[in-house]
GUGU-276241 format. One line per 4 residues: number of its first residue (from 1); for each residue z, x, y of N, C-alpha, C. Coordinates in pm, 1 decimal. Layout:
# GUGU-276241
NUM = Z:X:Y:Z:X:Y:Z:X:Y  ...;
END
This chain:
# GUGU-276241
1 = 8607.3:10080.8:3395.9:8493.2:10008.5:3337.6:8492.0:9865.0:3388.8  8391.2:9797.5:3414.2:8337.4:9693.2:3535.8:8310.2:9593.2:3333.6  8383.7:9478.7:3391.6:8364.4:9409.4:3280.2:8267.8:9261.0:3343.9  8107.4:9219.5:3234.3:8070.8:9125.9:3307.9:8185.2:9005.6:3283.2;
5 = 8119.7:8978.6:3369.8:8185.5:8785.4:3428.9:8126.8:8704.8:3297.4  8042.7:8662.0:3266.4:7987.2:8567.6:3191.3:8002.2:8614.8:3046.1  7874.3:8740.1:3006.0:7832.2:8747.2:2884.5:7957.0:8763.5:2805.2  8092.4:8852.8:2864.1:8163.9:8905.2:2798.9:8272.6:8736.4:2754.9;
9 = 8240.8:8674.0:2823.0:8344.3:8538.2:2788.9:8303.4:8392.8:2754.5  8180.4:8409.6:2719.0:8101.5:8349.8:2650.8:8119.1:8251.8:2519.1  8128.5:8358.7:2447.5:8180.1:8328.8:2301.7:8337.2:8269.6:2306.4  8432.5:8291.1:2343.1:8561.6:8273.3:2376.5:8566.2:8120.9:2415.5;
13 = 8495.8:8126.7:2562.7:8531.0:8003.4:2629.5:8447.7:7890.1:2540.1  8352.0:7899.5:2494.1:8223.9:7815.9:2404.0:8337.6:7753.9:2318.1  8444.6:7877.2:2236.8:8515.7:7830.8:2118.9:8603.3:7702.2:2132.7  8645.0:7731.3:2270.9:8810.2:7625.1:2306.1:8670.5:7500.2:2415.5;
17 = 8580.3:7473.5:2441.0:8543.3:7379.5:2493.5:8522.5:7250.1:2426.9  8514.8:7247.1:2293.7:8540.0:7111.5:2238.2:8656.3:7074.2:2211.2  8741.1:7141.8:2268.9:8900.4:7130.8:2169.7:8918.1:6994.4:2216.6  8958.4:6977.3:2353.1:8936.7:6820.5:2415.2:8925.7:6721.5:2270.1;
21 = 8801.8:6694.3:2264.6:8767.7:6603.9:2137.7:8809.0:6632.7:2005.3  8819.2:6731.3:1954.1:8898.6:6786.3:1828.0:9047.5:6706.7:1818.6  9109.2:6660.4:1935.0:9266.5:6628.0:1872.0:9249.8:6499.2:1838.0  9118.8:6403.7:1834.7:9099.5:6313.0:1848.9:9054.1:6307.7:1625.1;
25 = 9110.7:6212.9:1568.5:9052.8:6270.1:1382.9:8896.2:6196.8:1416.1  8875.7:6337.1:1340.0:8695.9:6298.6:1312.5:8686.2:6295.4:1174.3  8526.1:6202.1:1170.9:8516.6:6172.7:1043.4:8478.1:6288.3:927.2  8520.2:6280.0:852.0:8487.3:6417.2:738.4:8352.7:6343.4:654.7;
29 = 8311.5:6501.2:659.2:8140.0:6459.4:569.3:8192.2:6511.6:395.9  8145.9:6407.4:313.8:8142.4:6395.8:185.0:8035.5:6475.5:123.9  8022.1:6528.5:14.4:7933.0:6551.0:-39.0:7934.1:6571.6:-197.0  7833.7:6559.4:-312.3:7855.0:6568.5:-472.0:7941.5:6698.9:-526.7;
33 = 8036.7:6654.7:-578.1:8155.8:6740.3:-637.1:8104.7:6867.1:-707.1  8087.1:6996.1:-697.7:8043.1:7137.0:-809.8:8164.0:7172.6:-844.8  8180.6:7249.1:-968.9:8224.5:7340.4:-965.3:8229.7:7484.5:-982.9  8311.2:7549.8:-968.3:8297.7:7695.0:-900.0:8426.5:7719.1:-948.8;
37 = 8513.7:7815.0:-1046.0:8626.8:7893.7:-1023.8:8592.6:8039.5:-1079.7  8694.8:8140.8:-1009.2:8669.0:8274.5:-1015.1:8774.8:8330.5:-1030.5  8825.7:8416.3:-1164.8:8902.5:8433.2:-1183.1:8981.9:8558.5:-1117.9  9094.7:8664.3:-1156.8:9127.7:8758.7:-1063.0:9169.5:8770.2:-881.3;
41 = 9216.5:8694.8:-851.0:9249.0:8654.2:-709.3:9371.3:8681.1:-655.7  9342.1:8775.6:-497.1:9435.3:8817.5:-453.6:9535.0:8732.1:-366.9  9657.4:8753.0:-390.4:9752.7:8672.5:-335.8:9802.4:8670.9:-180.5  9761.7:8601.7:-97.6:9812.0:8605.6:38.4:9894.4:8510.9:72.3;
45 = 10008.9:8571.7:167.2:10117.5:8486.8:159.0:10068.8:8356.1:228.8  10155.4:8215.7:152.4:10153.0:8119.4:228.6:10282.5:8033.8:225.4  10313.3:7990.3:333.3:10460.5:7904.8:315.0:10493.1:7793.3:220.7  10600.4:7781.2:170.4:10663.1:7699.6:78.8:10626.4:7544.8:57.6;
49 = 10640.4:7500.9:254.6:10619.8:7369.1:315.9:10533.0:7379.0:420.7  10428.2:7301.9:436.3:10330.2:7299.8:527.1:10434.2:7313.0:636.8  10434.1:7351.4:762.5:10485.2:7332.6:885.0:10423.2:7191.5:962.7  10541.9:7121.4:1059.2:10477.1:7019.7:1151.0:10427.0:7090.6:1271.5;
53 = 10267.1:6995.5:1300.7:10187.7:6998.3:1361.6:10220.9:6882.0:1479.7  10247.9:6908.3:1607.6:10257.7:6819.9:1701.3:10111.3:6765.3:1768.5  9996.5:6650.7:1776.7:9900.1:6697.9:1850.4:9927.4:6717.4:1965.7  10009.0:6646.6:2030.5:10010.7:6724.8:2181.6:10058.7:6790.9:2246.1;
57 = 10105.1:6930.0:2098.8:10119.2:7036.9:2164.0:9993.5:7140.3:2177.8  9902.0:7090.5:2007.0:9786.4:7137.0:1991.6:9663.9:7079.9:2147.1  9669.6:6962.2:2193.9:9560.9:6895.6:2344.1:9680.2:7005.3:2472.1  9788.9:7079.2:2448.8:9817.2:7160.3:2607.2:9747.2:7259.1:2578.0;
61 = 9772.4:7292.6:2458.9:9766.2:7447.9:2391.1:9567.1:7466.2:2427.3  9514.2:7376.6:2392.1:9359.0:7363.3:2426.3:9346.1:7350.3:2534.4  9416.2:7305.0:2641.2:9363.6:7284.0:2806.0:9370.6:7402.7:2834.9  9508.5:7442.9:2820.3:9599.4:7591.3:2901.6:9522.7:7728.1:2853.5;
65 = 9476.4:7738.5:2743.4:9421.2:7883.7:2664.4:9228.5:7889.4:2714.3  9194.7:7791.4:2738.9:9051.1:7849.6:2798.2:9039.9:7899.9:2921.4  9119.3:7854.8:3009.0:9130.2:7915.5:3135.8:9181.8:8094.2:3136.7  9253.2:8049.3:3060.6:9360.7:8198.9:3065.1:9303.5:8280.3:2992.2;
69 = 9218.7:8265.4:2886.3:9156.9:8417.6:2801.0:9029.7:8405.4:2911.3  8973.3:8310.0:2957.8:8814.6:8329.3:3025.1:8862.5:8440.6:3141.2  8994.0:8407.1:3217.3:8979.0:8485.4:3344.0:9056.7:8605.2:3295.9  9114.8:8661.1:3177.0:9157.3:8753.0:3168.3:9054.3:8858.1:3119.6;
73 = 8933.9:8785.9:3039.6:8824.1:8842.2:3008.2:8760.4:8886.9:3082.9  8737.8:8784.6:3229.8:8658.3:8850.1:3339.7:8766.8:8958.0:3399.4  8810.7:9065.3:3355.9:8890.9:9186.4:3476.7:8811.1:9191.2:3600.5  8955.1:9247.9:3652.4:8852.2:9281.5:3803.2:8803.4:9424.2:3792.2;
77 = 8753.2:9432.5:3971.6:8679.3:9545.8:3932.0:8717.4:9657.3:3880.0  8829.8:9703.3:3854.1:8880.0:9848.3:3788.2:8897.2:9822.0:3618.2  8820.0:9652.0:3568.0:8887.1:9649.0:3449.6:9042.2:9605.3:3442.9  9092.5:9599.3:3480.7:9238.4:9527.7:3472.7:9264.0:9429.7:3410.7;
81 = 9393.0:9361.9:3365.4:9432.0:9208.2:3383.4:9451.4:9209.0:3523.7  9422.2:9050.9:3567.5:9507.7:9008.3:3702.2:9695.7:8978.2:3687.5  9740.7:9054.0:3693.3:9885.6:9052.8:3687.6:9928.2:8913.8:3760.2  9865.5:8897.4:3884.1:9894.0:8741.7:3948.4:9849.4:8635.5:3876.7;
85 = 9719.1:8623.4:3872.0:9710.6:8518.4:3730.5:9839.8:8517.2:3625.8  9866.1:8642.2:3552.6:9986.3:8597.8:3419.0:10095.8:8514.3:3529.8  10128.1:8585.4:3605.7:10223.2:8501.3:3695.5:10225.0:8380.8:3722.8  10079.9:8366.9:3739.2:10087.9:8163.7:3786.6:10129.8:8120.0:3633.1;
89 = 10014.8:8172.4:3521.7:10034.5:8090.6:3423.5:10183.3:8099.4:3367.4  10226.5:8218.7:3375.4:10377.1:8200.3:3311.4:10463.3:8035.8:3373.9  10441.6:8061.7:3539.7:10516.2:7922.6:3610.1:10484.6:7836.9:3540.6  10336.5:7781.0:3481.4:10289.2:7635.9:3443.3:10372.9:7719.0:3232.1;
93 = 10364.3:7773.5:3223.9:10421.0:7769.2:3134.5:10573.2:7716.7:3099.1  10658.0:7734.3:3254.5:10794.2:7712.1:3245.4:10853.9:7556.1:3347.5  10688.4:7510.2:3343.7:10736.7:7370.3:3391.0:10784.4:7325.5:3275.3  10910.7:7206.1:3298.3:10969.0:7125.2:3200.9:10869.4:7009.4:3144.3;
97 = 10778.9:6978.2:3226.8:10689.7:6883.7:3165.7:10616.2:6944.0:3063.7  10586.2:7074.1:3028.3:10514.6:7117.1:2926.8:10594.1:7077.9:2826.6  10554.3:7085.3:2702.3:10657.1:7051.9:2564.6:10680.9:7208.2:2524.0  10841.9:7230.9:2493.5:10906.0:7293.1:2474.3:10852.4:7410.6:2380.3;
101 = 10806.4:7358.5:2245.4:10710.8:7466.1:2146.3:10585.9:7472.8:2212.3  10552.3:7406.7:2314.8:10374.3:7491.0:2352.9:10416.5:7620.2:2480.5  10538.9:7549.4:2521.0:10549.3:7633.8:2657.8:10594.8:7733.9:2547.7  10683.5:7784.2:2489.5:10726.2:7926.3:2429.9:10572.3:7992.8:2381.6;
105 = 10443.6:7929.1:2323.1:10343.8:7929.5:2269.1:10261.1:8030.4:2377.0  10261.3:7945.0:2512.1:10210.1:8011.5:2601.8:10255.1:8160.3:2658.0  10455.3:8179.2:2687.4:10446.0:8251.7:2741.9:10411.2:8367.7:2579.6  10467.6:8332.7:2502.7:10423.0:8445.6:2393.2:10271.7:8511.4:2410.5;
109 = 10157.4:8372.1:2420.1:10033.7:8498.1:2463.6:10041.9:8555.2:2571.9  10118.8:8486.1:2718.0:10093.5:8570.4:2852.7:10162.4:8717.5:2839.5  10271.4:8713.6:2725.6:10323.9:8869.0:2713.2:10221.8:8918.3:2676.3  10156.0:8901.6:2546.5:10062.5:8988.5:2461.6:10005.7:9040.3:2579.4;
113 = 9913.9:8926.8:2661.1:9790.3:8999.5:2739.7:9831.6:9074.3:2835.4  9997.0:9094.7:2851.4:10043.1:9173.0:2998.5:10093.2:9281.4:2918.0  10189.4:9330.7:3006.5:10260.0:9455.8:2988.2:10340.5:9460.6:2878.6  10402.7:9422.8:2807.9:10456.0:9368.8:2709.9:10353.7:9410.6:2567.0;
117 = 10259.5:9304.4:2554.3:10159.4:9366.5:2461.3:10111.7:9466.1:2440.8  10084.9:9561.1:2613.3:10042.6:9690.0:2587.6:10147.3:9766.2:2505.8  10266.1:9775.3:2546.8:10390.0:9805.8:2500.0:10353.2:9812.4:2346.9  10364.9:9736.9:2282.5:10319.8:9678.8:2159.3:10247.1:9748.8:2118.4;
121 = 10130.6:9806.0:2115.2:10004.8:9829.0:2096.8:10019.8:9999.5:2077.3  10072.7:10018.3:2239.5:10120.5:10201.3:2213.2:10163.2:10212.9:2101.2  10326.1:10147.8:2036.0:10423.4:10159.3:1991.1:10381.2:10164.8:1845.7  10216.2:10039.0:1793.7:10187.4:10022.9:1685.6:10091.6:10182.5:1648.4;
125 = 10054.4:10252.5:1736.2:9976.3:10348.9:1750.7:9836.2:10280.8:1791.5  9803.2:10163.6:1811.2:9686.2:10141.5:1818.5:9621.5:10122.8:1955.6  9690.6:10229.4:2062.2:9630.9:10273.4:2169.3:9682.8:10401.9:2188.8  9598.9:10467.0:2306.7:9729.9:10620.3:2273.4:9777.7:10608.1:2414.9;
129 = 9893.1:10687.6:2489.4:9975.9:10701.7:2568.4:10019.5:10788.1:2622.1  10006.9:10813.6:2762.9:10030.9:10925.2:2794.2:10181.9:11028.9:2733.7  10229.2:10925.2:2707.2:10394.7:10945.9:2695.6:10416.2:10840.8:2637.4  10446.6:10841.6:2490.1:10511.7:10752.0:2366.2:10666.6:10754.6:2454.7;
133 = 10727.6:10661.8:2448.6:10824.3:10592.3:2457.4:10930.4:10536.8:2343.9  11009.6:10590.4:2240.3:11070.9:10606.4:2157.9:11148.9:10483.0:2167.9  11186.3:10451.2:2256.9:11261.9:10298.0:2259.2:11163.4:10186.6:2260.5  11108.7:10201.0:2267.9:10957.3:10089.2:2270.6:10934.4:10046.8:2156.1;
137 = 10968.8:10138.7:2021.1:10916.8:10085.5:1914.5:10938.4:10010.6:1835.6  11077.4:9955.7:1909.8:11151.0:9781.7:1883.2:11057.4:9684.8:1929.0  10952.8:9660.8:1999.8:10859.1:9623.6:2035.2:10736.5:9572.2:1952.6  10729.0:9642.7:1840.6:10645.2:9686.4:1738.2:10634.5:9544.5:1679.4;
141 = 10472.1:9481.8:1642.6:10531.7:9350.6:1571.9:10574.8:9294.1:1441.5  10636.0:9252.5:1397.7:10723.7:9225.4:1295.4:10615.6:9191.1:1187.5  10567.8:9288.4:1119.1:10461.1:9271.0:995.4:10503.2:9296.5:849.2  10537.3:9258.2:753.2:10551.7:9225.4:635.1:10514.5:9377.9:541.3;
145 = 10587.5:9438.7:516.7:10545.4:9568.8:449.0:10646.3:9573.9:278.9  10572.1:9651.1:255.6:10531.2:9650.5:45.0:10433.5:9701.0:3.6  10518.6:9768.6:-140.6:10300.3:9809.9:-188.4:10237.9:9718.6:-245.0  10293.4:9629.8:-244.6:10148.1:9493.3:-299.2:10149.2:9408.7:-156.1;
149 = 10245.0:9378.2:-71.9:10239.7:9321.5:59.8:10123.7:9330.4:160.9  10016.2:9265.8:186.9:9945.7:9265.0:289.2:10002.1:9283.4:404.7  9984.3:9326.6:509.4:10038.3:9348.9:645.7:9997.1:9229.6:764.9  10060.0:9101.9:780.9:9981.2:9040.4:796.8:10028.9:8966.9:945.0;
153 = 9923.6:8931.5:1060.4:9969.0:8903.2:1158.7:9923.3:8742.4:1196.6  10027.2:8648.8:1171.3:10022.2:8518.0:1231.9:9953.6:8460.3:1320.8  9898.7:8365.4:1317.4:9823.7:8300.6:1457.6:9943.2:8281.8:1509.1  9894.5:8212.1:1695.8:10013.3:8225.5:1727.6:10089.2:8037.9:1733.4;
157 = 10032.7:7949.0:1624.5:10059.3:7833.5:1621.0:9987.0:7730.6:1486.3  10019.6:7683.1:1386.5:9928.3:7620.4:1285.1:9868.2:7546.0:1333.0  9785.9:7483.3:1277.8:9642.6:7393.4:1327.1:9637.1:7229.4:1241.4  9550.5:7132.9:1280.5:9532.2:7052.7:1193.8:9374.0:7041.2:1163.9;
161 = 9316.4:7001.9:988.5:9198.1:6981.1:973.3:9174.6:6831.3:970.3  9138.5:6743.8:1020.0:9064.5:6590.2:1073.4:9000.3:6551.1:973.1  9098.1:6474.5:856.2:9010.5:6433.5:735.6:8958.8:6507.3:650.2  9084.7:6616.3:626.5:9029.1:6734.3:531.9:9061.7:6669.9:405.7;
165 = 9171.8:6566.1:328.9:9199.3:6524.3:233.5:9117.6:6375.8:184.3  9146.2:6364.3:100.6:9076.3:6247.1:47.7:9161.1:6100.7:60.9  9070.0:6036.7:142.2:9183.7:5891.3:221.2:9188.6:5903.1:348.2  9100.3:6016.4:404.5:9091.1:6076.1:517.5:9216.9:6108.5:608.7;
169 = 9303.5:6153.9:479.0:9422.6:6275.8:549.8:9341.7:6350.7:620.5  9494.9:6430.2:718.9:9471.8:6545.9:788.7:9538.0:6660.3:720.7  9535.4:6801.5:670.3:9568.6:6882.0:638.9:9604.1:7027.3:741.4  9740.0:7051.4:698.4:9768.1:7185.4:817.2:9685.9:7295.0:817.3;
173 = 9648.4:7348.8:861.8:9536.1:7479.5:859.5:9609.1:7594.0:905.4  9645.0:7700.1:844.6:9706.1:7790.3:928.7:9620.5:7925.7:925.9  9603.1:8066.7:1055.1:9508.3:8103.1:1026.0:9617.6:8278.6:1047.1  9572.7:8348.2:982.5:9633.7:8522.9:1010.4:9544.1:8618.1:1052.0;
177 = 9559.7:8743.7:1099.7:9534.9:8863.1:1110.6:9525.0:8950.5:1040.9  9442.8:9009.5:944.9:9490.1:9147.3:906.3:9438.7:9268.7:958.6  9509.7:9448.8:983.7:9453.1:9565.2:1029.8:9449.8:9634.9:967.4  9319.6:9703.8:968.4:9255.1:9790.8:862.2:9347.7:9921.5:916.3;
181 = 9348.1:10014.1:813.4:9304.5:10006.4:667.2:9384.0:9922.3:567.7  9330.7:9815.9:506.0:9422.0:9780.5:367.1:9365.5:9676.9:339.3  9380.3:9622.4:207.3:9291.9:9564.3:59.1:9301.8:9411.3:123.9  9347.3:9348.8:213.4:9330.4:9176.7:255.0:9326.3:9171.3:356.2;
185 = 9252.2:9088.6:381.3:9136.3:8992.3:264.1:9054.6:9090.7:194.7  8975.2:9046.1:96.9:8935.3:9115.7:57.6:8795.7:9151.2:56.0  8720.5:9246.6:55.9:8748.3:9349.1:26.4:8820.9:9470.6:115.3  8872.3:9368.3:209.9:9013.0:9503.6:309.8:8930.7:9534.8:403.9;
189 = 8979.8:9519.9:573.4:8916.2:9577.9:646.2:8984.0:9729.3:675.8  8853.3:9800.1:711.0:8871.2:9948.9:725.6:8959.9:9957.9:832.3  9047.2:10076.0:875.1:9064.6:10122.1:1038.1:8942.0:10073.8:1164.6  9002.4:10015.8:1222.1:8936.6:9983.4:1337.0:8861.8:9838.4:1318.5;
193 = 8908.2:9773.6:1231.5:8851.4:9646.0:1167.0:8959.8:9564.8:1164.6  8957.6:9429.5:1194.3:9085.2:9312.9:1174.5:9007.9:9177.4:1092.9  9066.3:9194.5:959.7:9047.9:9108.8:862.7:9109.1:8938.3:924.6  9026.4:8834.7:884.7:9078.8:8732.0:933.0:9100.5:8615.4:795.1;
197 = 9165.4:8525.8:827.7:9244.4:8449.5:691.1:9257.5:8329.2:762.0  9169.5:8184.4:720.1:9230.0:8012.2:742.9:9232.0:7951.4:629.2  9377.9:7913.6:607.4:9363.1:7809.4:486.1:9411.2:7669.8:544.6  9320.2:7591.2:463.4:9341.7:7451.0:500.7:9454.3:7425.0:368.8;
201 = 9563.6:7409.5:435.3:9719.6:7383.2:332.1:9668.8:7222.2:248.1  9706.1:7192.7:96.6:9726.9:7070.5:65.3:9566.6:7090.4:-37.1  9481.1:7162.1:36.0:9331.5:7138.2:3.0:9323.8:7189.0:-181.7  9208.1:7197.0:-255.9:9143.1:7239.4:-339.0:9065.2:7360.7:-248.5;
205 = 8991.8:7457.9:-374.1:8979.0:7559.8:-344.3:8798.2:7570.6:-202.2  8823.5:7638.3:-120.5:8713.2:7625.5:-27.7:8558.3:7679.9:-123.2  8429.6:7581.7:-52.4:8307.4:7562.1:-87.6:8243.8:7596.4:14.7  8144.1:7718.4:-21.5:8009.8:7709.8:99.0:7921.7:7566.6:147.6;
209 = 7934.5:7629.0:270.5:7845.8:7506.5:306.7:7760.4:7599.3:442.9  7625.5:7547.4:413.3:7527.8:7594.8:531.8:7581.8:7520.9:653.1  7608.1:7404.5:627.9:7554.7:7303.2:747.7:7718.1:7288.3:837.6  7788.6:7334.4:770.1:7956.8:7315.9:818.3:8012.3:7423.0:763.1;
213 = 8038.5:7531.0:961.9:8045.3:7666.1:927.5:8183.4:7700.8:1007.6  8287.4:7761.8:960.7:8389.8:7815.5:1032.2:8418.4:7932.1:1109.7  8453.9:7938.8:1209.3:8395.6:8055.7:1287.9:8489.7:8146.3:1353.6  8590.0:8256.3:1342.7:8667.3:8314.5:1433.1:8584.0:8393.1:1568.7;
217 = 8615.7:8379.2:1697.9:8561.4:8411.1:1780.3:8699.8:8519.9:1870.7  8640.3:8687.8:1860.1:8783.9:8766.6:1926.1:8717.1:8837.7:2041.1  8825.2:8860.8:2112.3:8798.8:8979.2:2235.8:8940.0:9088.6:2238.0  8859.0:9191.9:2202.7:8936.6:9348.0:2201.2:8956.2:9378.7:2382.9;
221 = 9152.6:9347.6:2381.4:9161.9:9352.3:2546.5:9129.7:9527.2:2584.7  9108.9:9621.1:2498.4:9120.4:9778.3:2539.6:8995.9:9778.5:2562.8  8928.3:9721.6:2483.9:8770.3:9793.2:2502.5:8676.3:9698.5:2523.5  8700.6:9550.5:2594.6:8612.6:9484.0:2629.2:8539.7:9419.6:2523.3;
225 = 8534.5:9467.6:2382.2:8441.6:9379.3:2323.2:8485.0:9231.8:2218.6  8345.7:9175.6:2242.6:8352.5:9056.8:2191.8:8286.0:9014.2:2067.2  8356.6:8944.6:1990.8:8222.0:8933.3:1872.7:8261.7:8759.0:1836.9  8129.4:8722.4:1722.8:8178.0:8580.8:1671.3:8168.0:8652.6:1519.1;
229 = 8217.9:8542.3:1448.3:8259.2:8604.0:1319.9:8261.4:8487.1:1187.1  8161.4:8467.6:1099.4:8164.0:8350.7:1047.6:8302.1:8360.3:871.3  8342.5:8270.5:899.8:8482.4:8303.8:784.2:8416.3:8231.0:653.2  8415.5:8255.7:559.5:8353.9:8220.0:461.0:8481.8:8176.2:276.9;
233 = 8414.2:8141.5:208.0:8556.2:8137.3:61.0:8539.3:8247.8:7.8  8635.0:8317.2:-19.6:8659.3:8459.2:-89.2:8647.3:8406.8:-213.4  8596.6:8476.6:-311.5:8593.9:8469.3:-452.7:8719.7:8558.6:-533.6  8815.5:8638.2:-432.5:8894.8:8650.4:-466.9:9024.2:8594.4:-472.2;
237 = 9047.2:8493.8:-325.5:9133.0:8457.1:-266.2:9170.5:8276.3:-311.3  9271.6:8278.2:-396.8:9256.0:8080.5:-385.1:9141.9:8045.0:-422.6  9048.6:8109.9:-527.0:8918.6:8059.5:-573.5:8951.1:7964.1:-627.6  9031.2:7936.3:-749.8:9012.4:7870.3:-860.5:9113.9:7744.8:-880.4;
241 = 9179.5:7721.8:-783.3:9321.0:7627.6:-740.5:9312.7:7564.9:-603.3  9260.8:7678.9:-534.2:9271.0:7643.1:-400.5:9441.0:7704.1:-329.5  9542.5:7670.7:-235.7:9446.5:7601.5:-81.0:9308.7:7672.6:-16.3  9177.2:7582.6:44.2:9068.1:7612.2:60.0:9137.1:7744.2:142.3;
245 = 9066.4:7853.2:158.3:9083.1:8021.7:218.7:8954.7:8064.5:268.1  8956.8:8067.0:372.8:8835.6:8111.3:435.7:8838.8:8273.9:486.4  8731.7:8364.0:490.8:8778.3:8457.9:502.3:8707.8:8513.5:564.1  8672.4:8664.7:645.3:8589.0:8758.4:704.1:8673.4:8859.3:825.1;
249 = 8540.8:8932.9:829.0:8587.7:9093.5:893.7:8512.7:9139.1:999.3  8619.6:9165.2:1098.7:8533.5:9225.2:1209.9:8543.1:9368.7:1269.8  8422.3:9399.7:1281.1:8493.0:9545.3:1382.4:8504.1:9550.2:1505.6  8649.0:9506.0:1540.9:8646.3:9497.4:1655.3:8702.9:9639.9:1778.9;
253 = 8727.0:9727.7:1680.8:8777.2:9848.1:1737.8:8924.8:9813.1:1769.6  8945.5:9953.5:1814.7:9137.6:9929.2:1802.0:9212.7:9906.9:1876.7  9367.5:9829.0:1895.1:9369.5:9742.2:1994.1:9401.8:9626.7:1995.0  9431.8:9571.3:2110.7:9510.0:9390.9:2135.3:9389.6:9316.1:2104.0;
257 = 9359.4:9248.1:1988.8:9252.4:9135.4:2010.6:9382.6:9022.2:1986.0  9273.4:8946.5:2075.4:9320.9:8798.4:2111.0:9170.1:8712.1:2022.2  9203.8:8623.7:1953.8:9097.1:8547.2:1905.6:9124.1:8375.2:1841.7  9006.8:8329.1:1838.5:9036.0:8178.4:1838.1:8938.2:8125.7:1675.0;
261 = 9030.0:8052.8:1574.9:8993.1:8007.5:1513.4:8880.7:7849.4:1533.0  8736.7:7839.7:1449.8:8741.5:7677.0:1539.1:8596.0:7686.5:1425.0  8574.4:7520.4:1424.2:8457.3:7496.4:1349.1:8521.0:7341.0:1193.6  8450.5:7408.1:1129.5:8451.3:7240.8:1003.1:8458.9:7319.0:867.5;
265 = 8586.7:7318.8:801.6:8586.7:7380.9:648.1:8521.2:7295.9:551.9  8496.8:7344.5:409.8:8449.2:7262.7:358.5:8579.8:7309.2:231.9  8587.2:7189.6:137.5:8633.4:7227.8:21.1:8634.2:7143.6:-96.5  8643.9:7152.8:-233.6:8646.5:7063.6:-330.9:8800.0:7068.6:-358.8;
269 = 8816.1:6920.6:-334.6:8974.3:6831.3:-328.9:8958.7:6731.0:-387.4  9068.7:6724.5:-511.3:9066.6:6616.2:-640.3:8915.1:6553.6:-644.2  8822.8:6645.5:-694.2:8705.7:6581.8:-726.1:8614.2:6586.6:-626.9  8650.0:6587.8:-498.4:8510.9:6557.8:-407.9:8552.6:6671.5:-297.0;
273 = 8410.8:6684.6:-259.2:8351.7:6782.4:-152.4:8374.8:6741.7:-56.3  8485.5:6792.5:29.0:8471.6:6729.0:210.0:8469.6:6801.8:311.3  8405.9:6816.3:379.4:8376.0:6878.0:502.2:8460.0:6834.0:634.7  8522.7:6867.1:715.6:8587.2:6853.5:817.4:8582.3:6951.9:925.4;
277 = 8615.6:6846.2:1060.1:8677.6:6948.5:1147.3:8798.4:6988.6:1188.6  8839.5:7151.2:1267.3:8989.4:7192.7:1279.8:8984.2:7209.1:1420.0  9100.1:7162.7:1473.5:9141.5:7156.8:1572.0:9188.5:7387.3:1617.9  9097.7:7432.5:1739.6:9135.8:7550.2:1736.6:9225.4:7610.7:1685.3;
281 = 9268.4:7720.4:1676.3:9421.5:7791.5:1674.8:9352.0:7929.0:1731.8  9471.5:7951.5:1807.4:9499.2:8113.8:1874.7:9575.7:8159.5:1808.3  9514.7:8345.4:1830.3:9613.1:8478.8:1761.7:9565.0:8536.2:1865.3  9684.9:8642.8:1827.2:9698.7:8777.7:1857.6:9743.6:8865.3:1754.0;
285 = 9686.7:8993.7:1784.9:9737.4:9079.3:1658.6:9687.7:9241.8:1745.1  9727.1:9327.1:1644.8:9734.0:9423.0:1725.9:9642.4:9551.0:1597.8  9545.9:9567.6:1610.9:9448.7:9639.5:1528.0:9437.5:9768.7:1529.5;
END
């Protein structure tokens, strides 16, 4: 299958082209305080302590990742990855001038999108194979299992939101994966669906907003497709406390998606409404 050049990498490359200016804090939009709580809310894991955010690991992580999902998006003509491409990028990945947590950052996606990930993917069942490989399934990615446990797959780095707090803090944003079938986010994406999850850490609980919209943007590496995906506040999730939780579902069919968090949360924090922007974040997950 002949994948286009443009339409198919579109959405992707659009996502990571402001990143540039994103590491830079922008001003957060204010607006009159509502309230809103909803009771009954499902619990998704979140860490103890915000994690540190380096920005300039977040300004490599934005140069290095538009190039590399745009041309892996464009396959050549049989549909492929370019195996030589992962190659160059792995090298710029293992220059010493890169910083140490972006370079591990990088080669972690150049596995996903190579041989490695496919690996992965067989092993999760979510491609099929001519021949399953029984030792492979150490490979498998390390997902969180329980019967109340969501199954849940990490971006592959936390984020910062630009004046998400009041005093015009910055707040950590971290964003997950989930694969259907199962109940989170909620209302659970089906089989063949990957549920998506950003919370802005520190925040009050997330507020609609028309005008400041958050957006996951993925590409399914098996089957070429692409979608955008607007993340919205669950009325189940962190309604009534917060941290702000943004949420939504895609069908992206089954398979390695690679996808990019990006856009301006909104949330009510000690009293007031603020709108901000987040600096991208990349995942991978395996659907």
């Amino acid at each position: 299958m002949r994948f286009a050049r443009i339409s198919r990498t579109a959405t992707l490359v659009a996502a990571f082209a402001v990143t540039g200016a994103l590491i830079a804090p922008a001003t957060a939009h204010a607006e009159p305080a509502t309230t809103a709580e909803t009771p009954s809310e499902q619990t998704i894991p979140l860490p103890d302590k915000a994690p540190d955010v380096d920005p300039e690991i977040l300004k490599s992580l934005g140069t290095f990742a538009p190039a590399l999902l745009g041309s892996v998006a464009t396959r050549d003509e049989n549909g492929k990855v370019d195996t030589a491409l992962l190659d160059h990028a792995r090298s710029l990945a293992d220059n010493p001038a890169v910083p140490k947590q972006a370079g591990a950052t990088w080669r972690s996606l150049i596995d996903f999108l190579g041989e490695p990930g496919k690996q992965q993917a067989v092993a999760a069942g979510a491609i099929p194979a001519a021949k399953r490989d029984a030792a492979k399934d150490k490979d498998a990615p390390n997902i969180p299992t329980g019967p109340k446990k969501p199954r849940i797959q990490q971006f592959l780095y936390p984020t910062l939101g630009f004046g998400c707090m009041p005093g015009n803090g910055n707040s950590v944003g971290m964003a997950l994966a989930t694969a259907g079938p199962q109940s989170a986010p909620a209302p659970g994406p089906k089989r063949g669906q990957a549920g998506f999850v950003y919370t802005s850490l520190g925040t009050g609980p997330a507020k609609a907003s028309s005008a400041h919209r958050l957006y996951v943007s993925w590409l399914n590496l098996e089957n070429g497709r692409t979608g955008q995906t607007t993340l919205k506040p669950n009325a189940k999730i962190n309604a009534t406390k917060g941290p702000g939780t943004f949420t939504g579902i895609a069908k992206t069919g089954r398979g390695r998606i690679v996808s990019t968090v990006y856009g301006e949360v909104t949330t009510k924090t000690k009293g007031r409404t603020i709108s901000c922007m987040i600096a991208p974040t990349i995942g991978t997950a395996i659907i």
